[in-house]
Structure formats: structure tokens, C-alpha cells
C-alpha positions as CSV (number, residue, x, y, z in Angstrom):
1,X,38.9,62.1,60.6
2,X,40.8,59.5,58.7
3,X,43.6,59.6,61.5
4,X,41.6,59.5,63.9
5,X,39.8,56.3,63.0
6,X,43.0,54.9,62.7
7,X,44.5,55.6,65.7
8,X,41.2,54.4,67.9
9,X,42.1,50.6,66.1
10,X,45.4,50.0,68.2
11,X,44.7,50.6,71.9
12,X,48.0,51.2,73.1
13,X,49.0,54.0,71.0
14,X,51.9,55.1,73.9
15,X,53.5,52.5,72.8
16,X,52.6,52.8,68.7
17,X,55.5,52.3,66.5
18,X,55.0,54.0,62.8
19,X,56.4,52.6,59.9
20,X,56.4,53.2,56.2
21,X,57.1,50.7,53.2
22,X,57.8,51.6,49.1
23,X,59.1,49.9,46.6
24,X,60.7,53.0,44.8
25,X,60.9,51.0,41.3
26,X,64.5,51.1,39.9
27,X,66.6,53.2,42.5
28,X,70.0,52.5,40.4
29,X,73.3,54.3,39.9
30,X,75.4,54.7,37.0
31,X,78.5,52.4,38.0
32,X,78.5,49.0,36.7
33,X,78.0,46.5,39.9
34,X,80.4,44.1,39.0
35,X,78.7,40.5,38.9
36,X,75.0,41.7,38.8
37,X,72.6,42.7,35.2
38,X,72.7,46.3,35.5
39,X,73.2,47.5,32.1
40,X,70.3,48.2,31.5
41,X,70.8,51.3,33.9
42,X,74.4,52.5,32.6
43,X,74.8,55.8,30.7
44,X,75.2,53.2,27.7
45,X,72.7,51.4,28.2
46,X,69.3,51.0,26.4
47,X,67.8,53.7,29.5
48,X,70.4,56.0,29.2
49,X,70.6,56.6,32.4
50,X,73.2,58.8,33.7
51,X,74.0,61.6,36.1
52,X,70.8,63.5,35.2
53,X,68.3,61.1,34.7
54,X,69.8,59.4,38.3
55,X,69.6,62.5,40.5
56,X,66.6,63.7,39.0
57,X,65.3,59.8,40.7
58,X,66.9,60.5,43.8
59,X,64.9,64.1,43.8
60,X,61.4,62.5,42.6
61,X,62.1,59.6,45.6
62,X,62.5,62.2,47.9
63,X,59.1,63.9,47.2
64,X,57.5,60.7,47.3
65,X,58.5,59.6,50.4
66,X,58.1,63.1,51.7
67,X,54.4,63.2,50.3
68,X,53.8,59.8,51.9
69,X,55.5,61.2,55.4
70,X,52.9,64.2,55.1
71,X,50.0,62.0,54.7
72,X,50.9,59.8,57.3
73,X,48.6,59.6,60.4
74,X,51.8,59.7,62.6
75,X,55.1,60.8,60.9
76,X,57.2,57.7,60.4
77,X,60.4,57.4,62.3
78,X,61.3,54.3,59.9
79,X,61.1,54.0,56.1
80,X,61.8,50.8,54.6
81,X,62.4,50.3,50.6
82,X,63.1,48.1,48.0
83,X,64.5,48.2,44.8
84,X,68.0,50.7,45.8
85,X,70.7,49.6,44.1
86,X,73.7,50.7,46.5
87,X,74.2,52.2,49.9
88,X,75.3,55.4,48.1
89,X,72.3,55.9,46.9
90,X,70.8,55.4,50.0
91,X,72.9,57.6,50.9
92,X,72.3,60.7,48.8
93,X,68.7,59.9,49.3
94,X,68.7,60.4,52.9
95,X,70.5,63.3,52.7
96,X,68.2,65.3,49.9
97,X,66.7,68.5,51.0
98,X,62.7,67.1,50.8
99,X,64.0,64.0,53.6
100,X,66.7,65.2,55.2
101,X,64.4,68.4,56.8
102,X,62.4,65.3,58.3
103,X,65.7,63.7,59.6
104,X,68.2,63.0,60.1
105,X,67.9,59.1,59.0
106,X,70.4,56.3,59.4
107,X,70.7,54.3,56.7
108,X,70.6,50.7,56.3
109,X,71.7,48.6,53.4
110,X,73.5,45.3,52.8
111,X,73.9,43.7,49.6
112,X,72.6,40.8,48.3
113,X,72.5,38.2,45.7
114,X,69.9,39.4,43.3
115,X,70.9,39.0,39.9
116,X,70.4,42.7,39.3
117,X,71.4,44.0,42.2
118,X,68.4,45.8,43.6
119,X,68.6,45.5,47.5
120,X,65.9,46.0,50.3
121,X,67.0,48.8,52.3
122,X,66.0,50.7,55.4
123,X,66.1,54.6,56.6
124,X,66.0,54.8,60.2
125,X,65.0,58.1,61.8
126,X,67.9,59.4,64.6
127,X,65.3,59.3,67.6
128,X,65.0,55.2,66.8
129,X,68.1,53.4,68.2
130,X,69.1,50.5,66.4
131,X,70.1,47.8,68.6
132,X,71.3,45.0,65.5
133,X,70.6,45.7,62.0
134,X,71.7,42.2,59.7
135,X,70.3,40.4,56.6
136,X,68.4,37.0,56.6
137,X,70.8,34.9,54.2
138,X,69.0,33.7,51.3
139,X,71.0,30.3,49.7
140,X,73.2,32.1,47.0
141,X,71.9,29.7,44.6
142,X,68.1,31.2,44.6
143,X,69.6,34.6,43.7
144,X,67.2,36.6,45.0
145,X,67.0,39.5,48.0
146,X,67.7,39.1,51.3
147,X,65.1,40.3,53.8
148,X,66.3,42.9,56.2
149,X,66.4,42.5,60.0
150,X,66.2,45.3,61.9
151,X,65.7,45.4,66.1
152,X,64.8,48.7,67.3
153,X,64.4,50.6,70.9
154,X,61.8,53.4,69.8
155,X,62.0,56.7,71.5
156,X,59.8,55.7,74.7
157,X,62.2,52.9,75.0
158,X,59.8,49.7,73.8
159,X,61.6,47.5,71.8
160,X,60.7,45.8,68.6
161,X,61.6,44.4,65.5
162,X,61.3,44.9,61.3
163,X,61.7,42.5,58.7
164,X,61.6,43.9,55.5
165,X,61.5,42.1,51.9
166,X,61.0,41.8,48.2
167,X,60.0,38.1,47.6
168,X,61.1,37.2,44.2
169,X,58.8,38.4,41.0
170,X,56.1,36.9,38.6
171,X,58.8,36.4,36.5
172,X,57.9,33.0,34.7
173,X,54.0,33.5,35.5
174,X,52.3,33.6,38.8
175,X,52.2,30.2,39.7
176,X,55.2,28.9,37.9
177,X,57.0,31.0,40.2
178,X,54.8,31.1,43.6
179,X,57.1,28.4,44.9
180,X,59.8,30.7,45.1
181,X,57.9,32.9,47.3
182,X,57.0,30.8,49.7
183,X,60.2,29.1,50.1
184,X,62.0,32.6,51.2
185,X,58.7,33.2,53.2
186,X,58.9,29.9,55.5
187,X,62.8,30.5,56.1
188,X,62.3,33.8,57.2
189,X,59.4,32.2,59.2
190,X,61.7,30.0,60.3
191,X,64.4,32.4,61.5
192,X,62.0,33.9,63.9
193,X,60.1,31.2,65.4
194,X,62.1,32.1,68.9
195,X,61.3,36.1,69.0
196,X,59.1,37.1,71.8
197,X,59.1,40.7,70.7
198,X,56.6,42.4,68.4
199,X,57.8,41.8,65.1
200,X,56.8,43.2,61.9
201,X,57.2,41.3,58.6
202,X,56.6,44.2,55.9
203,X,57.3,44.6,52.0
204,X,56.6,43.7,48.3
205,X,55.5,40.2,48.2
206,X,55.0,39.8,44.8
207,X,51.4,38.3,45.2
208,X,48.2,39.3,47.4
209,X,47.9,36.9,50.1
210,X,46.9,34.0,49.4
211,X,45.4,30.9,51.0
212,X,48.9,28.9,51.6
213,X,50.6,31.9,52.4
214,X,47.9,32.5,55.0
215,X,47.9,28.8,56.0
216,X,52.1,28.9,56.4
217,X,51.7,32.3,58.6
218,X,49.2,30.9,60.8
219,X,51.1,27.7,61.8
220,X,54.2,30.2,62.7
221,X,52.2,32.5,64.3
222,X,51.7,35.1,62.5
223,X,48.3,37.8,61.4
224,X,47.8,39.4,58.5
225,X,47.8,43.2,58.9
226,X,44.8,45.0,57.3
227,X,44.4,48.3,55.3
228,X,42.1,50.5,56.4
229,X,41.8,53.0,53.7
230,X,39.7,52.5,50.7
231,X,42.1,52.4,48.1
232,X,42.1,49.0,46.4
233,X,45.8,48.1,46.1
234,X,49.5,49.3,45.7
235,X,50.0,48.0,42.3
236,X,48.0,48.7,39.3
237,X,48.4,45.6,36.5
238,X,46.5,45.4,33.2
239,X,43.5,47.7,35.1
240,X,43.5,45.8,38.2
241,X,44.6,46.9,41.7
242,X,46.6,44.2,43.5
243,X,47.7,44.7,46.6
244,X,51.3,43.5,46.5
245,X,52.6,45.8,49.5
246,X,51.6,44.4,52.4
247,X,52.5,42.7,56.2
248,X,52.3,40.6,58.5
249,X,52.9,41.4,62.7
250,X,53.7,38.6,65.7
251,X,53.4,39.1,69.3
252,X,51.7,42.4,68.8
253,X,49.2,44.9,66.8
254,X,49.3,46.5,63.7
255,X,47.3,48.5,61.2
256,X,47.8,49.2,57.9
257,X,47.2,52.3,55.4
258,X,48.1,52.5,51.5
259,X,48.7,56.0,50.9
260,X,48.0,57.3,47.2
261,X,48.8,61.3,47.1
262,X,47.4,63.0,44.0
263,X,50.9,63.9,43.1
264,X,51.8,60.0,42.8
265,X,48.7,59.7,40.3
266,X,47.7,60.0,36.9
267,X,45.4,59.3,34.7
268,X,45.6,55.3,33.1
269,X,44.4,55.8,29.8
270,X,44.1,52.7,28.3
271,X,42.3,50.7,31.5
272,X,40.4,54.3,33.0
273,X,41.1,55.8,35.9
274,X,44.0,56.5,38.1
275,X,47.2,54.6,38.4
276,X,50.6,55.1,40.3
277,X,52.6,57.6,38.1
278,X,56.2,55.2,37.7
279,X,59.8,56.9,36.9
280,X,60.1,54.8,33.8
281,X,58.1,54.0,30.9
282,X,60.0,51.3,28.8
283,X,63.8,53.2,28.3
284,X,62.2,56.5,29.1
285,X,62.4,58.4,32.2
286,X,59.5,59.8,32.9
287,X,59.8,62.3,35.7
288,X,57.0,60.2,37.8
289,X,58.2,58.5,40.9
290,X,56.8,54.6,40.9
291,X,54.9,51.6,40.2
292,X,53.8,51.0,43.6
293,X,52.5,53.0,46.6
294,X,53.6,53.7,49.5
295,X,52.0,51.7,52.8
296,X,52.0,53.3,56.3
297,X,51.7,50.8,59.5
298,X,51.1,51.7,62.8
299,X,52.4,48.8,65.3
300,X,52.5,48.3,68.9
301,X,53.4,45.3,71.2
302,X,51.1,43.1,73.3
């Protein structure tokens, strides 16, 4: 029933283009990246984290993703992520038995400047052609992620394209840092003020949308793409939902769906009643999978 509700709110499903976003919290190896704070993630550092701990992430990503791909009201043909730390594991998650059965996927990755490294990164199922794939430089001195740019042909041989990101953090409070945000929003807005073709602009932003974020999308053209599904956010803070995974679409459609499988659930104890089950709980891994959930959009062109 739920699928079919969302399917009758984009008319032109013959050309529908499905899409999947989740910040997979933490997605790193166990080499030092030279030049970028990842200690914390080395076999001697405070997590431990080494070859166990990392392909036992790998394994619980894979489920996730696989979960959300189940749940989806058309199976995704791209998955984009944030928080992987290096093409190789993007790698050996693309090719793990619960994704690669769905595949195969091309992946996507290009480093960046964050100061720990974390990148945004892209799987790209085989029947997708991808026409350019390239980051959005960010100025190296804001040392943050680059959104990635990705312009597709789909299998019915519409064409479109993906922006994914992971605008800089809270870190510093809310509104000390909202400036940040909305700097790497308007030169990304700014990047595409010339594209004609349906364009997606998808991720973590960090914050819920708020009024000048709206204001700023509006004067470049862009909509806000709304959930359909009841559940109240992607992100659970202090007992409060927020609904940090979200996107925005120009020159076209879309429609949006947080997915919350059981399995990616448990119960919050302090605050009462559920919240994403995460992969680490201070320097413990904790065989869950993330903070966030997964979101599922359904696009299509003008």
C-alpha cells in the first residue's frame, strides 16, 4: 500500500529515477591517512579498531544498505554515502556478499579535504551509465567535504544528475556554525545555476531546513523534497527526531521516503522509544550499523 501511494505522487514514473542516501557513521580503515585525524580509528587508537572490528563494519553496512534496498518502493540503482574513509573501503563494500548479489555497483569516491578524512561517496548500479562523475571543490582552507557530482544516463536512456553532500557539523553549536553550511550550500548553488537537467541535491545537511536555507534554494531555483512516510526524522538527538537527511530536486520531481527497518532499531532507554541502533558507542563497537537512517527518493524530469 505504502508503495503504491508513493508511486501515484510522481506522474511520470517511466521515467522515475530511484535513489538512496546514508550516512553510514564512521566507515574507516585501519591505515593511517597521512595528513587527516584518524587515530582515533587505528588498531592503537582509543577504538581499537582493527581488522575485526573494520570488516565486521563493512558486513553490518552491507545489511543496512541491503535492508534499506529491500524496503525500497523501487530497488535503487544508485546509493550514495557519507562518512567512507577511502575508495578501498568502498571498495570491499561493494563487493560484500549482502550488496554485491544486488549488483554489481561502480564505485565512486574522490578525496577531499576534511580534517578527518571521511569522504562522500557514491555506488552506482552497472545498468546506470555514468557519463562524468567529479567533485565540487570546496576552498582547502574550509576543510570540509566536497559534494559529489555525478551525471547519469538511467537505463531508459533519460539523463540526469546527483549531487551528494555532508555539509559541515554542529561542531561549535548550531548557530555558531550554520554559517558554514550555508556557505558550501550557495557554492554548490552556484555551480549549477546553468544545468537544465533534473538535478538532485541529496545528503546529510547537518540541520533540518531552515528558513534561509529555504530562502537561498528558492532564489536558485530549487524545492524542497518531502518525506512521505511517517517516521519523524533520520537522526535521533537528546530524544528528538531531526531530520538531517534530506534534498532538494531542480528542473524536475521528487519524493522522498526515510526508511527505518526494525533491524536498524532499538530501544533508547534513557529518552523512550526507538532510536537508530549506531556501530559505535563511545570507543566501543557495537555490532549496530548507524546514527542515521537511510532515505529513499524517487526522481523524475519535467
Amino acid at each position: 500500500m505504502l508503495k503504491s501511494i508513493l508511486f501515484l505522487l510522481l506522474p511520470y514514473l517511466a521515467i522515475s529515477q530511484p535513489v538512496l542516501f546514508y550516512n553510514v557513521e564512521n566507515l574507516f580503515d585501519t591505515v593511517n591517512d597521512y595528513g587527516h585525524v584518524d587515530e582515533d580509528f587505528l588498531p592503537e587508537g582509543p577504538r581499537q579498531n582493527n581488522s575485526m572490528t573494520y570488516w565486521l563494519k563493512i558486513r553490518q553496512t552491507a545489511r543496512a544498505l541491503r535492508l534499506a534496498y529491500v524496503q525500497s518502493p523501487a530497488p535503487p540503482l544508485v546509493i550514495g554515502l557519507a562518512e567512507v574513509e577511502t575508495y578501498g573501503a568502498l571498495l570491499a563494500l561493494s563487493r560484500h556478499a549482502a550488496l554485491r548479489l544486488l549488483g554489481p555497483w561502480q564505485p565512486v569516491l574522490y578525496d577531499s579535504r576534511d580534517s578527518r578524512g571521511i569522504d562522500v561517496a557514491a555506488l552506482v548500479h552497472e545498468e546506470v551509465m555514468i557519463l562524468q562523475s567529479q567533485t565540487l571543490r570546496m576552498p582547502e582552507e574550509w576543510h570540509t567535504r566536497d559534494p559529489l557530482f555525478l551525471r547519469l544516463q538511467w537505463p531508459d536512456s533519460t539523463l540526469s544528475q546527483l549531487v551528494f553532500i555532508h555539509l559541515p557539523s554542529k561542531r561549535g553549536g548550531a548557530q555558531q556554525s550554520h554559517h558554514k553550511r550555508m556557505r558550501v550550500l550557495e557554492k554548490i548553488m552556484n555551480s549549477l545555476d546553468t544545468c537544465q537537467t533534473p538535478t538532485l541535491l541529496a545528503g546529510d545537511f547537518n540541520t533540518e531546513p531552515t528558513s534561509n536555507i529555504i530562502a537561498l534554494a528558492a532564489e536558485h531555483g530549487w524545492e524542497l523534497v518531502t518525506t512521505s512516510r511517517p517516521q519523524q526524522g533520520s537522526y535521533k538527538y537528546r530524544g528528538r527526531w531531526n531530520k538531517l537527511d534530506w534534498a532538494m530536486v531542480k528542473n524536475g520531481e521528487s519524493q522522498g521516503e526515510i526508511l527505518a527497518p526494525d533491524a536498524l532499531l532499538e530501544n533508547d532507554k534513557k529518552w523512550g522509544g526507538k532510536k537508530p541502533k549506531r556501530s559505535w558507542i563511545g570507543h566501543r563497537f557495537s555490532f549496530g550499523y548507524s546514527d542515521h537512517l537511510p532515505v529513499y527518493y524517487l526522481m523524475c524530469g519535467n
